[in-house]
C-alpha positions in Angstrom: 0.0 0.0 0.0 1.4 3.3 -0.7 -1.5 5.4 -0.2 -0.2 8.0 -3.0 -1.8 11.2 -3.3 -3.4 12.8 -6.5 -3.7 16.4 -5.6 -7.6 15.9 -4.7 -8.6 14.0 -1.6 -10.1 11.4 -3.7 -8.9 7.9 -4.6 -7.8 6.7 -8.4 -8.0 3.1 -8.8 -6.9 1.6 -11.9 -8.9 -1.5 -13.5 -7.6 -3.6 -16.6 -7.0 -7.2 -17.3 -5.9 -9.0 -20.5 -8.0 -9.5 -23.5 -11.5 -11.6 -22.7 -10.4 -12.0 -18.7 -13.5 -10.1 -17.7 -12.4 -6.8 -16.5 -16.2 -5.8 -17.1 -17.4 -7.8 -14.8 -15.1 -7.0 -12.2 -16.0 -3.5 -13.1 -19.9 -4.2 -12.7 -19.2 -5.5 -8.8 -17.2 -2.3 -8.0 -20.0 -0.4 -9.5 -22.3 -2.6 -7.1 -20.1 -1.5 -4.4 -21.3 2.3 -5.1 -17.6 3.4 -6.7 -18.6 5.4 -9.8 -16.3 3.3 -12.5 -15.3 5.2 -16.1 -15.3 3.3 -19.5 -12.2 4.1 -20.6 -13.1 2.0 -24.0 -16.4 3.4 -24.4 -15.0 7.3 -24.0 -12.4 5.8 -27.3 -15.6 5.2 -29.0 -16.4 9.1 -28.5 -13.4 10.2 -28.8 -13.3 8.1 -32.5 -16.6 9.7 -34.0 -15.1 13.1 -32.7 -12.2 13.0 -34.9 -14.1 10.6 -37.4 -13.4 13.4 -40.7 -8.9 13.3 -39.8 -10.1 9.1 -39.1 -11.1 9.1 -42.7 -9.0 11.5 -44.2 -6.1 8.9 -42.5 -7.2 5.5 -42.8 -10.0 5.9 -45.9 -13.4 6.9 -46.5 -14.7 3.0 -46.7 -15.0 3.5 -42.9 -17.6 5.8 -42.7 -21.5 3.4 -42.6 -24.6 4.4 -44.2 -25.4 6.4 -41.2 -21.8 8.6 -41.0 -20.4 6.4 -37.8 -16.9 4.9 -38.3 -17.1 1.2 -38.4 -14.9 0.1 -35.6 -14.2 -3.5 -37.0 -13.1 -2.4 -40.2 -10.7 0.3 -38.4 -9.5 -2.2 -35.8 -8.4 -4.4 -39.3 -6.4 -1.8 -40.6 -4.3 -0.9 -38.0 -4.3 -3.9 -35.8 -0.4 -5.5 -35.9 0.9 -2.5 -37.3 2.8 -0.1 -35.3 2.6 2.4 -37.6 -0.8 2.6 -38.2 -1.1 2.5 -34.4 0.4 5.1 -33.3 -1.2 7.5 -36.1 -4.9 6.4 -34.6 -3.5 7.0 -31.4 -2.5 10.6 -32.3 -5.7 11.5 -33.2 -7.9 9.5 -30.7 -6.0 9.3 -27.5 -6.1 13.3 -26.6 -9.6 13.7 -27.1 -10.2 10.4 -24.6 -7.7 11.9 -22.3 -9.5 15.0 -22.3 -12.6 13.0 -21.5 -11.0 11.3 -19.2 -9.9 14.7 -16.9 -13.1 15.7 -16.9 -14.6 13.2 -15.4 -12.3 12.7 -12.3 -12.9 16.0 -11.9 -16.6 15.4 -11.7 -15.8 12.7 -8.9 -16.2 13.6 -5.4 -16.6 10.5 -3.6 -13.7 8.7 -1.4 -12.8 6.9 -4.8 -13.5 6.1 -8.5 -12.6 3.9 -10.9 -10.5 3.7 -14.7 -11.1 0.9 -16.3 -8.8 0.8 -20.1 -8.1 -2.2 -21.7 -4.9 0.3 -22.6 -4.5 1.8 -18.6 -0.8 2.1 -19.0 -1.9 4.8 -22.0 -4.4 7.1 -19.9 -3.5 10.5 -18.8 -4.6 9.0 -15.2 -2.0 6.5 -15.4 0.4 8.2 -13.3 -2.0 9.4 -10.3 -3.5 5.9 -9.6 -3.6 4.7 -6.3 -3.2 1.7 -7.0 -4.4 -1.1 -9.9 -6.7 -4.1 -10.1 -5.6 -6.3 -12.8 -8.2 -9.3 -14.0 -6.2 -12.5 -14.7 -8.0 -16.1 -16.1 -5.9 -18.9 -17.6 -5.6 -18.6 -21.5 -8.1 -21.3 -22.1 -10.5 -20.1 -20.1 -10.1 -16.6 -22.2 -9.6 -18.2 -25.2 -13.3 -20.0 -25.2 -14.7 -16.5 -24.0 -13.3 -15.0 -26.8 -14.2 -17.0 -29.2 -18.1 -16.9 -27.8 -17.6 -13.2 -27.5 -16.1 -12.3 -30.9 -17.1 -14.6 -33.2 -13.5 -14.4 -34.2 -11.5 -17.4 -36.5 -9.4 -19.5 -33.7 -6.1 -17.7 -36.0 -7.3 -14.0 -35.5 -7.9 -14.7 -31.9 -4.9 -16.5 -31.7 -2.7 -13.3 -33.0 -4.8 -11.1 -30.4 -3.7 -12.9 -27.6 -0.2 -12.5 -28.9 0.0 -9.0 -29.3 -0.1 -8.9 -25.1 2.8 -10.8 -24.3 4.2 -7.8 -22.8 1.0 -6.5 -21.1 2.0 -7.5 -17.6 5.4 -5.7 -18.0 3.7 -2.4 -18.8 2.3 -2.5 -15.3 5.5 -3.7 -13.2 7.3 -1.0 -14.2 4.7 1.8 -12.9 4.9 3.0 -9.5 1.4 2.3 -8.8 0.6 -0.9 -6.5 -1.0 -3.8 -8.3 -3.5 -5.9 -6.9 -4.1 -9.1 -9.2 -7.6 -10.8 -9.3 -8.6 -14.6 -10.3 -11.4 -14.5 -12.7 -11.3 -18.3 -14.0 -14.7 -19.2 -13.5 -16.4 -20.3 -17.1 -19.7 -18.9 -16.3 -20.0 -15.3 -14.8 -23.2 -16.0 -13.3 -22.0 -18.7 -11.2 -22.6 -17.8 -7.6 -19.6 -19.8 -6.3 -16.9 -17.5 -8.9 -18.9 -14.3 -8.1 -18.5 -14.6 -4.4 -14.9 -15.1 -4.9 -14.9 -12.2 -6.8 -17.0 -10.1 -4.2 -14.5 -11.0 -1.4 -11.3 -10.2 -2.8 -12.8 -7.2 -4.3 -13.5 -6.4 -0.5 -10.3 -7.9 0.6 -8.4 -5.4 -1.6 -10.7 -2.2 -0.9 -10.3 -3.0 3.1 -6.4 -3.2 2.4 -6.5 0.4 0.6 -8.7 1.4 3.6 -11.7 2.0 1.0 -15.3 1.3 2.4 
């Protein structure tokens, strides 16, 4: 526990796990718990129509549906595995989110609140968390969500998983304490796995001295 300050008297707790390990649900029970929780992922959604015309002008005008939205599959094909691509989304999407993202800590004024990212480490809250939760499940377990989830070929999922072999390094080398969580259980609704959730959710927030 470090107990780190942010400049306000309120709490920044970081929330992310690896591809299909259920950091949403873990986010629902915090939310049940009465901590206000951000999207992180759904604020890149904004922050993507926002900048949808330098999107376009970027990556093509094929993107754009019958209804003006950018398709996010099609974009997440063209860029995914290549850096270069990457990084020129992320230069137009990622200061709009982190602008987002500002305001709505600001907004907070409870004891604490919540970022979950699949991409924490990339957030302008990144350096003033408290302190991170990060959802783990074994890669079989995650594989079969995926694959229920997405729809995806067994290759293209494949490849996803691979592109976070060095997601668990981005973390260690913060200064931010990390706090892993167990989310194996197959079934989300099983009352058995969501107890175990529930307690070391509690277990964690006692520790920080949280509720």
């Amino acid at each position: 526990m470090n107990h780190k300050k942010t400049g306000r008297d309120i709490r920044l707790i970081g929330l992310t796990g690896t591809y299909c390990a259920g950091k949403n649900f873990v986010a629902g029970l915090l939310k049940d718990r009465g901590l206000p929780v951000l999207d992180v992922d759904k604020l890149g959604y904004e922050a993507i129509e926002t900048g949808r015309d330098a999107i376009t002008a970027r990556f093509g005008a094929d993107l754009r549906g019958s209804d003006g939205k950018i398709n996010r599959r099609l974009l997440g094909e063209k860029v995914f595995g290549k850096p270069a691509e990457l990084a020129a989304l992320a230069a137009i999407v990622h200061p709009e989110a982190n602008r987002l993202t500002n305001e709505w800590i600001a907004r907070q004024k409870g004891a604490a609140c919540v970022i979950n990212a699949a991409l924490l480490h990339k957030t302008s809250a990144f350096s003033r968390l408290d302190f991170i939760i990060l959802v783990r499940a074994p890669f079989l377990t995650r594989l079969l969500r995926a694959r229920k989830r997405d729809r995806l070929p067994w290759l293209s999922l494949l490849k996803r998983f691979g592109s976070q072999k060095e997601f668990t390094a981005q973390y260690l080398s913060g200064k931010a304490d990390i706090y892993n969580i167990d989310n194996r259980g197959l079934s989300f609704n099983s009352r058995y796995y969501r107890r175990k959730l529930e307690n070391r959710i509690q277990l964690i927030l006692s520790e920080e001295g949280i509720q």
